[in-house]
Backbone bond lengths (Angstrom), bond angles and torsions (degrees), N, CA, C in turn:
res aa  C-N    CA-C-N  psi(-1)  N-CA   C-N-CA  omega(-1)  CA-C   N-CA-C  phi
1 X - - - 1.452 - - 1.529 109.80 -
2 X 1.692 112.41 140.97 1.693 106.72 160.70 1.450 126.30 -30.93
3 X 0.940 135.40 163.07 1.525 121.33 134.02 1.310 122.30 -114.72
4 X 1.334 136.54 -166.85 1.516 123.62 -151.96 1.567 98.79 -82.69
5 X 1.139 107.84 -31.17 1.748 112.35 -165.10 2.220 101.06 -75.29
6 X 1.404 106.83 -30.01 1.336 118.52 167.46 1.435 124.96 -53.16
7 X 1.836 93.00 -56.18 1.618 108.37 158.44 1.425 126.54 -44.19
8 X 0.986 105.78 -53.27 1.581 108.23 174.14 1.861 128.56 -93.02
9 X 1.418 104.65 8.30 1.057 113.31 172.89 1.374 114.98 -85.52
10 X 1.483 104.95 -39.92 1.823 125.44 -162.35 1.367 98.94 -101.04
11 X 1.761 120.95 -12.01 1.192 126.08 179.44 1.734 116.85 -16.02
12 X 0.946 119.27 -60.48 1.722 123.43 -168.71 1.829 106.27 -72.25
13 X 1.378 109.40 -38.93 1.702 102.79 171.54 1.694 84.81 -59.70
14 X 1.009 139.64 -107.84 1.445 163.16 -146.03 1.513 113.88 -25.62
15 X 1.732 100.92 -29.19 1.541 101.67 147.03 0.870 135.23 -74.43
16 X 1.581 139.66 16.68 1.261 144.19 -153.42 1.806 86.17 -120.61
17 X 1.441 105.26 112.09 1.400 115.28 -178.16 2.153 111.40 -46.47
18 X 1.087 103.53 -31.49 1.565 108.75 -163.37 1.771 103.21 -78.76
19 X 1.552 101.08 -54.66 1.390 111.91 172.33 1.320 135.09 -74.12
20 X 1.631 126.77 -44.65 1.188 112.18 154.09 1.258 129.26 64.80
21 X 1.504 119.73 170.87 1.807 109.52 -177.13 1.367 108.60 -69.47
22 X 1.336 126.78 -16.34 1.617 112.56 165.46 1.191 124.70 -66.92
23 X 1.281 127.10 -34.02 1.538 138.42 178.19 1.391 98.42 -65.41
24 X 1.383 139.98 -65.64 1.443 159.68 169.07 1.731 94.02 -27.11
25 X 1.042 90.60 -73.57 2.311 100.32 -175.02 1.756 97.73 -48.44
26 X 1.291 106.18 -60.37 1.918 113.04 -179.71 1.763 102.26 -36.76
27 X 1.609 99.48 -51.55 1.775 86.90 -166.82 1.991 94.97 -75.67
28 X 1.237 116.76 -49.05 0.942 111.97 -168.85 1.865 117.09 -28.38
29 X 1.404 113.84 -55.29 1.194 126.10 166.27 1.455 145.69 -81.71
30 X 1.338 91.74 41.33 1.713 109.25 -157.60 1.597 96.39 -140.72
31 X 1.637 113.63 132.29 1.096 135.40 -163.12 1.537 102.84 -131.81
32 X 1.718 101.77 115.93 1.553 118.37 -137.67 1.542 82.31 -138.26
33 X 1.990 99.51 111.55 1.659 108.63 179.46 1.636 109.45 -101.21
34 X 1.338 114.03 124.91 1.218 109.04 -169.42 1.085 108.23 -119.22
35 X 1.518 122.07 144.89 2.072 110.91 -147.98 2.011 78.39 -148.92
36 X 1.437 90.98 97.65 1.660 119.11 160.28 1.363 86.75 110.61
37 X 1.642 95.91 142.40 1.776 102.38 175.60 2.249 84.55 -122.00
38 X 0.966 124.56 86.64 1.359 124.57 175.84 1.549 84.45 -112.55
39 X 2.070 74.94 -139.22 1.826 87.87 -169.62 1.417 120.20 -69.25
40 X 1.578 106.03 -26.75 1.931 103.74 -179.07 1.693 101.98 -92.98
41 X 1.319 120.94 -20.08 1.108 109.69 179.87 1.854 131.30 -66.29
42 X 1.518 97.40 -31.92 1.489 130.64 157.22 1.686 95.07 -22.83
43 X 1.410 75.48 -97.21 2.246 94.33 -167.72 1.638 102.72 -50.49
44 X 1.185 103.13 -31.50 1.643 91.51 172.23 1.376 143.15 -75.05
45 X 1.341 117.52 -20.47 1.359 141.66 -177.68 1.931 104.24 -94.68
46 X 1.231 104.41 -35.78 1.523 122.13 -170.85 1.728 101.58 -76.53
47 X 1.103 117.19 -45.00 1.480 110.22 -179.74 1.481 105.73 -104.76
48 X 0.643 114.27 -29.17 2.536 109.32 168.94 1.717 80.22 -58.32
49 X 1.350 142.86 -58.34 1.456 120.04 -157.82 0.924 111.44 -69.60
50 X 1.808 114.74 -44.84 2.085 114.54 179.31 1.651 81.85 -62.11
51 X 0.887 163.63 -70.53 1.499 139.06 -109.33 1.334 85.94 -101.97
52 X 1.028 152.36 -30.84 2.158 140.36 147.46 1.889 101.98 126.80
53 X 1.237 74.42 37.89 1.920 75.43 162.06 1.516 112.85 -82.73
54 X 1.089 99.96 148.61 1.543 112.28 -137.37 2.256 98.79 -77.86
55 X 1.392 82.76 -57.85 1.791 94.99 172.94 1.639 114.26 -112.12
56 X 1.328 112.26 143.59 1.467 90.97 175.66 1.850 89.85 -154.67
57 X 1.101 110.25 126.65 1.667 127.91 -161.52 1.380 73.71 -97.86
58 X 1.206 108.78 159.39 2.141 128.41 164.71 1.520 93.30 -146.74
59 X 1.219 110.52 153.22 1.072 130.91 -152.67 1.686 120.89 -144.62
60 X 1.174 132.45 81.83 1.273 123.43 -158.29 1.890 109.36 -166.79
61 X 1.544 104.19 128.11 1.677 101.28 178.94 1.297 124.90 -103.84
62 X 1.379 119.72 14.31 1.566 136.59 -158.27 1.488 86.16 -110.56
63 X 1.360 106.38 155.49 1.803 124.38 161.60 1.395 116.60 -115.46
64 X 1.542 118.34 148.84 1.553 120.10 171.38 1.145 104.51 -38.88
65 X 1.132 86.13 133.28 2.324 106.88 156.05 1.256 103.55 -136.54
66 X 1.741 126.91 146.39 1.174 129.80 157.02 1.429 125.31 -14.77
67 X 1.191 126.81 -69.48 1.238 139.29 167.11 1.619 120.33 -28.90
68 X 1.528 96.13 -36.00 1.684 80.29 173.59 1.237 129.41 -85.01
69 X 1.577 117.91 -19.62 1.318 133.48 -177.30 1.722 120.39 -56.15
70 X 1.337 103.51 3.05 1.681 111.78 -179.95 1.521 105.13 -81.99
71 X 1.491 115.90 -16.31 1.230 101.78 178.41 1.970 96.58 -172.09
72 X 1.040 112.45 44.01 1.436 123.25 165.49 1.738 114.53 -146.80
73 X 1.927 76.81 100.68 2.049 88.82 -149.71 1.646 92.16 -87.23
74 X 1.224 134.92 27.90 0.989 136.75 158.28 1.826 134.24 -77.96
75 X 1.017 85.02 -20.11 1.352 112.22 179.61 2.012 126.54 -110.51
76 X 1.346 122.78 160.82 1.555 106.12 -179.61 1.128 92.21 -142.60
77 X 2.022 113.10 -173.47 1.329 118.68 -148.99 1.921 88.21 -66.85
78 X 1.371 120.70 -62.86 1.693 126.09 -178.26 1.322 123.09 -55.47
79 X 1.162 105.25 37.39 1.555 105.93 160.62 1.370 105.43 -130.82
80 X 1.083 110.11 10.89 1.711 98.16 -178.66 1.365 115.89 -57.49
81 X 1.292 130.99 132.78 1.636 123.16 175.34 1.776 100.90 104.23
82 X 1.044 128.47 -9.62 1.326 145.39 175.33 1.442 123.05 -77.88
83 X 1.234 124.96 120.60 1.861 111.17 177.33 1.266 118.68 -64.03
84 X 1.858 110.86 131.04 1.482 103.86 -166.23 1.401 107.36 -77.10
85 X 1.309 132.13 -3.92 1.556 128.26 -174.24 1.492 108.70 -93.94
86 X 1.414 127.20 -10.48 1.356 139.62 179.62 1.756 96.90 -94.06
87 X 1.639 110.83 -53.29 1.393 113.15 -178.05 1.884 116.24 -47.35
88 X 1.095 92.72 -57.10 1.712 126.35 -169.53 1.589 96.89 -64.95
89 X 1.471 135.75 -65.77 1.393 121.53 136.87 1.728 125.11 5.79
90 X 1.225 85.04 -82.07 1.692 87.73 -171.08 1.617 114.88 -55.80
91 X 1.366 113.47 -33.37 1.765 140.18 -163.23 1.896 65.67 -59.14
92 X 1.252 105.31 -84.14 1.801 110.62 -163.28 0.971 118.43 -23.42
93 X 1.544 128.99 -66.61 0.959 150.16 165.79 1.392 120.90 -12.89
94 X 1.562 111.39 -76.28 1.281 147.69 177.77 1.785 98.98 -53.93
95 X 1.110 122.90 -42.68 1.389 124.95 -179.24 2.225 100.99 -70.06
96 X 1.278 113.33 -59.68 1.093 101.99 -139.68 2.162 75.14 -147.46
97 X 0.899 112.35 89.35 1.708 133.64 171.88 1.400 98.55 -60.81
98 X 1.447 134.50 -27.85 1.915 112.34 -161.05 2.056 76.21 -101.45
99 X 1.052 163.15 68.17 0.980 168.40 87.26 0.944 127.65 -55.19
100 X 1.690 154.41 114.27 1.155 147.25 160.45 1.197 122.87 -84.82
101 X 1.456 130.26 137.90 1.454 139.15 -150.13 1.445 103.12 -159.63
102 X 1.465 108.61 112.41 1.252 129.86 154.34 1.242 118.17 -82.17
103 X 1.862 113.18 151.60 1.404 100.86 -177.16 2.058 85.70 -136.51
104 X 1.247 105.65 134.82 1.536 104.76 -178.85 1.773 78.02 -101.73
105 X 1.183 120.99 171.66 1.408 155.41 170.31 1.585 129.80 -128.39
106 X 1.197 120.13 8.79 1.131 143.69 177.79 1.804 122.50 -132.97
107 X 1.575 103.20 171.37 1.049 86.54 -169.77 1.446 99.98 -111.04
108 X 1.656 105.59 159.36 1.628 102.11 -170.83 1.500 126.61 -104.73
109 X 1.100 144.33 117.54 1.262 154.00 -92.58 2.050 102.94 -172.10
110 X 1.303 95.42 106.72 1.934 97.01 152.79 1.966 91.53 65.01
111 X 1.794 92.30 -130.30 1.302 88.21 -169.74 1.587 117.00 -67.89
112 X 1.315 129.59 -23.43 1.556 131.70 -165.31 1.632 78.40 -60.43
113 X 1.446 118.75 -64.26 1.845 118.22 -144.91 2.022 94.24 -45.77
114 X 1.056 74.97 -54.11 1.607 98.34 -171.43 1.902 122.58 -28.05
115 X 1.441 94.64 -49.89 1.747 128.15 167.96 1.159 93.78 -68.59
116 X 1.274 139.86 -92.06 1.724 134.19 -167.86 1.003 125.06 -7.62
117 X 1.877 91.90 -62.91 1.568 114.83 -164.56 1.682 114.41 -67.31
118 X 1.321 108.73 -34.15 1.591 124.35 -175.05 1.493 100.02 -85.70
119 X 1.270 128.78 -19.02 1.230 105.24 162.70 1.753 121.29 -117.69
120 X 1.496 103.07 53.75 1.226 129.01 -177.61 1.625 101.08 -121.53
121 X 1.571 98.28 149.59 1.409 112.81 174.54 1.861 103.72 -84.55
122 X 1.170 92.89 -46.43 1.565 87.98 -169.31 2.111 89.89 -163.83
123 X 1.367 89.34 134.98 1.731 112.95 -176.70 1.772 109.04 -93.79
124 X 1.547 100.58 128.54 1.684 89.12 168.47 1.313 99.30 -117.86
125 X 1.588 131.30 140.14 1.334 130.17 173.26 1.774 104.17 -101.45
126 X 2.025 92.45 119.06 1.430 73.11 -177.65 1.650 83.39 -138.90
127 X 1.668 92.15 64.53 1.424 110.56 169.35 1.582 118.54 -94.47
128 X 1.472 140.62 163.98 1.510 148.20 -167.64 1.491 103.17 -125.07
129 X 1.430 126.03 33.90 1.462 122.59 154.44 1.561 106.15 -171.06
130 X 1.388 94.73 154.45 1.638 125.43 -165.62 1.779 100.89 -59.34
131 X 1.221 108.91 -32.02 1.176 90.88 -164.94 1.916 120.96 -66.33
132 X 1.311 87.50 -39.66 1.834 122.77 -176.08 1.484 76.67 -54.46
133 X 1.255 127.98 -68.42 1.778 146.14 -135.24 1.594 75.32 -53.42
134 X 1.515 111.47 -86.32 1.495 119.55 -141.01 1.962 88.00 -69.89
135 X 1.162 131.76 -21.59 1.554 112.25 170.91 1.689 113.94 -48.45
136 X 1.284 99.57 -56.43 1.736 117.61 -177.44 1.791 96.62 -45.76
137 X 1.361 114.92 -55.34 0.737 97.60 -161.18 1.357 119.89 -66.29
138 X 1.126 129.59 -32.12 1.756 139.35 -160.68 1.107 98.36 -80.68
139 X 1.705 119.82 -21.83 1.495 112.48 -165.51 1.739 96.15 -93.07
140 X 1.661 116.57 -15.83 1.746 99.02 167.09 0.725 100.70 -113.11
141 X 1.434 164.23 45.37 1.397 165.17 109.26 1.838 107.74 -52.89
142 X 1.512 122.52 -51.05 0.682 110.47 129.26 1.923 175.82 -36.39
143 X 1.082 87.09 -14.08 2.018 123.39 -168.43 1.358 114.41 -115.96
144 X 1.672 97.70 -19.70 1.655 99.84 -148.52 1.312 148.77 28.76
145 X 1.404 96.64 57.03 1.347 109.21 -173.79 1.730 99.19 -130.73
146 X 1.487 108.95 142.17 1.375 120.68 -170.04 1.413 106.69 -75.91
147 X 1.627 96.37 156.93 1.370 108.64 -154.11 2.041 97.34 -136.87
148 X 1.350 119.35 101.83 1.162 131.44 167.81 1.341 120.09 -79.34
149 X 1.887 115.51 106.52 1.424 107.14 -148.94 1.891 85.22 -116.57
150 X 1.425 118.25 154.02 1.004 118.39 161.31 1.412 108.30 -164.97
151 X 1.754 113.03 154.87 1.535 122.89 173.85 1.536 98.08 -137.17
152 X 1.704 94.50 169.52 1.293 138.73 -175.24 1.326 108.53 -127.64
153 X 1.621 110.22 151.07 1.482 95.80 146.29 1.920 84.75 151.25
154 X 1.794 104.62 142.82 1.191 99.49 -153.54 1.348 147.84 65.62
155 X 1.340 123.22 -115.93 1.859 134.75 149.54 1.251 120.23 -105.67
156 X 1.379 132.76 -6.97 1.043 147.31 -160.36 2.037 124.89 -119.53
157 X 1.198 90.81 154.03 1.958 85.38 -165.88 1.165 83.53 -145.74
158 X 1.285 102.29 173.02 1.821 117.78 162.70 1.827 99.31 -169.37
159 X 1.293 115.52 161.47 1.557 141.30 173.53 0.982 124.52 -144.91
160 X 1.007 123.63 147.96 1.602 130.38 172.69 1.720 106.85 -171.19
161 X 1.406 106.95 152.97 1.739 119.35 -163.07 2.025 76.72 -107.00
162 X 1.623 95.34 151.73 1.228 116.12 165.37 1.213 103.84 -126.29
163 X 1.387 137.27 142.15 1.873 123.00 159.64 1.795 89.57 -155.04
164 X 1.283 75.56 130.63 1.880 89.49 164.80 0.720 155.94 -95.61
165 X 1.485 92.48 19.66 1.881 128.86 -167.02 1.413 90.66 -92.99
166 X 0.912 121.17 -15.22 1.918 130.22 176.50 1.257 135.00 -73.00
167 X 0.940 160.56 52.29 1.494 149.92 -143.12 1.942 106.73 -55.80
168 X 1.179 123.02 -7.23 1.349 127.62 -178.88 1.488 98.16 -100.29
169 X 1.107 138.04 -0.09 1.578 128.11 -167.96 1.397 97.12 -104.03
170 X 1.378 107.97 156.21 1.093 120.58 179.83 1.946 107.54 -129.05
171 X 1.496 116.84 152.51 1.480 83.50 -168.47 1.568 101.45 -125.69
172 X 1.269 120.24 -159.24 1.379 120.53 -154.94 1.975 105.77 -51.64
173 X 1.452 90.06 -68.26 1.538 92.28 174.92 1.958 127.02 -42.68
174 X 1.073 98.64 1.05 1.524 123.20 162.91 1.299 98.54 -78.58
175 X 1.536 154.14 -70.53 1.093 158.57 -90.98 1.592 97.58 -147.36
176 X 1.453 110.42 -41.56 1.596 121.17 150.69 1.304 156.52 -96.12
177 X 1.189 144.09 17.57 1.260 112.31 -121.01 1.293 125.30 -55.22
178 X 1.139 120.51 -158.30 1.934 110.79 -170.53 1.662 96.37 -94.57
179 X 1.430 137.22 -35.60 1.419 119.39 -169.44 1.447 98.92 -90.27
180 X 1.649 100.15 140.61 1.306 96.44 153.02 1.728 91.64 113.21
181 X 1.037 122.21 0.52 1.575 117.54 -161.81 1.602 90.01 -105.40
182 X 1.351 134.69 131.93 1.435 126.84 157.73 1.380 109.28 -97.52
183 X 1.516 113.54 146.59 1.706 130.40 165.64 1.000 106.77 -71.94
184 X 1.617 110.69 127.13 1.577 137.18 -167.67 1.770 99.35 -136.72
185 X 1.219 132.99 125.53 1.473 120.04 -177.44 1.876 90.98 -139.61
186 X 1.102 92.04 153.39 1.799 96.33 162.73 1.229 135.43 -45.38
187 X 1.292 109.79 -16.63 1.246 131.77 -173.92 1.366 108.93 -75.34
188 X 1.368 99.70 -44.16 1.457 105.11 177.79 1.887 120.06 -100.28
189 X 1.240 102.90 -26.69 1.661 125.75 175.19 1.200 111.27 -62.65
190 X 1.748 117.71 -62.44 1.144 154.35 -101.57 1.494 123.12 1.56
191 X 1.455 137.79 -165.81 1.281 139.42 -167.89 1.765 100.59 -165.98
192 X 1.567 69.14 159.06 2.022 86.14 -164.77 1.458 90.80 -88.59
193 X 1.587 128.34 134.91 1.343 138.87 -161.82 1.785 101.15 -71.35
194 X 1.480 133.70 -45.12 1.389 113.84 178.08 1.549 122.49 -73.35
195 X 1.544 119.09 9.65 1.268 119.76 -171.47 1.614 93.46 -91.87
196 X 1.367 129.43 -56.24 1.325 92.33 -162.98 2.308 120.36 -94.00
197 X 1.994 87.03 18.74 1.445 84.77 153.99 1.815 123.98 -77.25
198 X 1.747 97.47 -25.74 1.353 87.78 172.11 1.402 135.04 -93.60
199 X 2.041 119.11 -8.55 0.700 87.36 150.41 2.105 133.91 -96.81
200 X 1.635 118.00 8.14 1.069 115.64 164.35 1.837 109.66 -47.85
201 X 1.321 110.70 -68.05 1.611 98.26 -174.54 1.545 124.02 -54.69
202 X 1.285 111.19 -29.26 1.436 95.47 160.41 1.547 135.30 -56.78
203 X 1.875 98.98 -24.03 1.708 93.74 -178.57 1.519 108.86 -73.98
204 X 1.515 108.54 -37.15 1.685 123.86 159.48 1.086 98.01 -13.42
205 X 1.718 118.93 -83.02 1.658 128.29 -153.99 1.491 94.37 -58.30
206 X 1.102 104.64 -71.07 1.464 97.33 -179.81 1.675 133.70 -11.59
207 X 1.541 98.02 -77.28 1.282 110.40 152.21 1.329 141.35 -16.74
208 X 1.870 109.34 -56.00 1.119 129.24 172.59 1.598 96.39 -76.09
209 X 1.068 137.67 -67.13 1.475 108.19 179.46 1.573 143.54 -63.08
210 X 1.623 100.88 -7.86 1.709 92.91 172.55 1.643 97.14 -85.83
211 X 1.173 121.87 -28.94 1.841 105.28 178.87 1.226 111.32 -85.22
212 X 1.336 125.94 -0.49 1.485 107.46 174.95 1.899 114.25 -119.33
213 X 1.787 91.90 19.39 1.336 100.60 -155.52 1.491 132.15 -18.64
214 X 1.717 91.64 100.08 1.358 131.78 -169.98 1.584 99.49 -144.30
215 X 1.423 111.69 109.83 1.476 118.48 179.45 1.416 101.00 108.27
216 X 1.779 99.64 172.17 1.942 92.91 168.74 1.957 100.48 -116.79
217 X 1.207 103.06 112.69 1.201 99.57 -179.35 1.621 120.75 -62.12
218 X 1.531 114.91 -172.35 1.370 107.66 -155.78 1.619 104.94 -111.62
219 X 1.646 95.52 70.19 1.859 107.87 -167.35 1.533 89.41 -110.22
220 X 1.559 107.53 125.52 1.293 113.49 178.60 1.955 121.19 83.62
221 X 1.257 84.17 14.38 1.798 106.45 179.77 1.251 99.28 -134.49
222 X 1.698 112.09 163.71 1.494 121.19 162.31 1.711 92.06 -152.90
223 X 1.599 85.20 135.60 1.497 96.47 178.99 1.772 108.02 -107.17
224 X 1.469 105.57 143.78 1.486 104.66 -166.15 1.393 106.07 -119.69
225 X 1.358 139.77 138.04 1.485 136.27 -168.04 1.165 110.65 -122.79
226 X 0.964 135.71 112.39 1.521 134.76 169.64 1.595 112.35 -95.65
227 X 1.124 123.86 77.68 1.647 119.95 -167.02 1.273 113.57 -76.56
228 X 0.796 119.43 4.02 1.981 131.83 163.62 1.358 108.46 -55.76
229 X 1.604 106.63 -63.69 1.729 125.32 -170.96 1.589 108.09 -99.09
230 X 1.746 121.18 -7.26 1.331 120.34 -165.40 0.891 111.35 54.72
231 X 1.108 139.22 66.64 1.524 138.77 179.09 1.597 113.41 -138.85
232 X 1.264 117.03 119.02 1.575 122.10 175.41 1.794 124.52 -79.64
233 X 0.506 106.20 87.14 1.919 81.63 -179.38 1.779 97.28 -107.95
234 X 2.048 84.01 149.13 1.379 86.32 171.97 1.441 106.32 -117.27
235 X 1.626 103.55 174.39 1.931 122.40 171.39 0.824 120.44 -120.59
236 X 1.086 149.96 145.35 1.332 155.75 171.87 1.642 117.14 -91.65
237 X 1.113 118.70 106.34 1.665 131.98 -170.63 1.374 99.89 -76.44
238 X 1.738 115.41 149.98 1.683 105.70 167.87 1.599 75.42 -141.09
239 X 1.559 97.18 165.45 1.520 110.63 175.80 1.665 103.94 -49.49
240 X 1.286 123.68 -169.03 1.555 136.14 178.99 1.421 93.88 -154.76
241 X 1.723 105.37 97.36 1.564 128.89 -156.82 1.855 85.43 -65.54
242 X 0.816 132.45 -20.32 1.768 125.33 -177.47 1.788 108.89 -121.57
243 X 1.431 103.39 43.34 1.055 106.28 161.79 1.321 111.41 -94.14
244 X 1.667 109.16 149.68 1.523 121.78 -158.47 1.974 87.81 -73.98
245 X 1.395 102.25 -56.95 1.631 109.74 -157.06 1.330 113.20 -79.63
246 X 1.445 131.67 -10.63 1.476 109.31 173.75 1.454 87.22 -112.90
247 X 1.503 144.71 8.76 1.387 136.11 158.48 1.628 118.87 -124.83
248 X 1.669 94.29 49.22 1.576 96.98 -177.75 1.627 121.27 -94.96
């Protein structure tokens, strides 16, 4: 149950006729694994905690450097040299205390990924390479547990929800397959610093609507951003009848 200080914390979701104290209780009890605390992981970890999800694991083996602070508002100039999943942790914390927040510091691999993910309500990947990408994915394709995927990089973003609790979803390796994809990171691209705050909060919303299912999330869609021209366009995903991972 809320308690009074909950009530009035979440007050403004809870006015929202659709969502309500059930939507509020849904996040409350929902254990939300988040794998990279960078630039989408920031806005993502920062608003799933104000919005009162109940557990939220972060996930990340890299430490602040200067360089990231152009657009990973999770972090400040004195933490450089600091783990961002311990840092980004505390950021949560410090925002919203009745939240619990784990911070792993490593990277997750085989059976560890595997454990996380299965004892996760719902996974957001707000990782910067294919390899992590299509791991996450096999490991909730496997689990059946939904998988909120999103990138950055340059001017450009895109999102889309996977869940395999669906028989209409189709999942990342639909949208990729694994050969043939080259590693592209900011590092080498780079990216304009408000693009991947906007698209991190969208995986947020996202998020907040497949656990509080309220809305139609974005399973079997991909949304594309061109923040140069502001312009959204969407796609429409279908399974990939000879895909290895949702027909393994």
């Amino acid at each position: 149950m809320l308690s009074d200080e909950e009530l009035l914390r979440y007050s403004r979701q809870i006015l929202l006729p659709r969502f309500d104290v059930a939507g509020q209780q849904a996040l409350k009890s929902a254990r939300v694994l988040v794998v990279g605390a960078g630039g989408l992981g920031c806005p993502v970890a920062l608003y799933l905690g104000a919005a009162g999800v109940g557990e939220l694991t972060l996930v990340d083996d890299d430490s602040v450097e200067l360089a990231n602070l152009q657009r990973q508002i999770g972090f400040q100039q004195d933490w450089l040299g600091d783990s961002k999943a311990e840092r980004l942790a505390d950021r949560v914390k410090a925002l919203n205390p009745g939240v619990s927040v784990t911070s792993i510091c490593q990277r997750l691999e085989k059976a560890d990924l595997n454990r996380q993910v299965e004892q996760a309500s719902l996974v957001v990947d707000c990782t910067d390479n294919f390899s992590t990408r299509f791991a996450l994915n096999r490991a909730c394709q496997a689990a059946r547990v939904p998988l909120v995927s999103g990138a950055a990089i340059r001017g450009e973003g895109q999102l889309s929800v996977f869940d395999a609790r669906r028989e209409d979803s189709p999942c990342y390796h639909c949208l990729y397959p694994e050969d043939g994809n080259e590693e592209l990171t900011c590092s080498e691209a780079g990216v304009i610093a408000p693009l991947v705050g906007m698209i991190g909060s969208a995986q947020a919303m996202e998020a907040i609507k497949v656990i509080s299912g309220v809305g139609e999330p974005l399973v079997g869609r991909l949304l594309i951003l061109d923040a140069w021209q502001m312009r959204w366009r969407e796609m429409k995903l279908a399974k990939d009848p000879g895909c290895p991972v949702c027909f393994r």
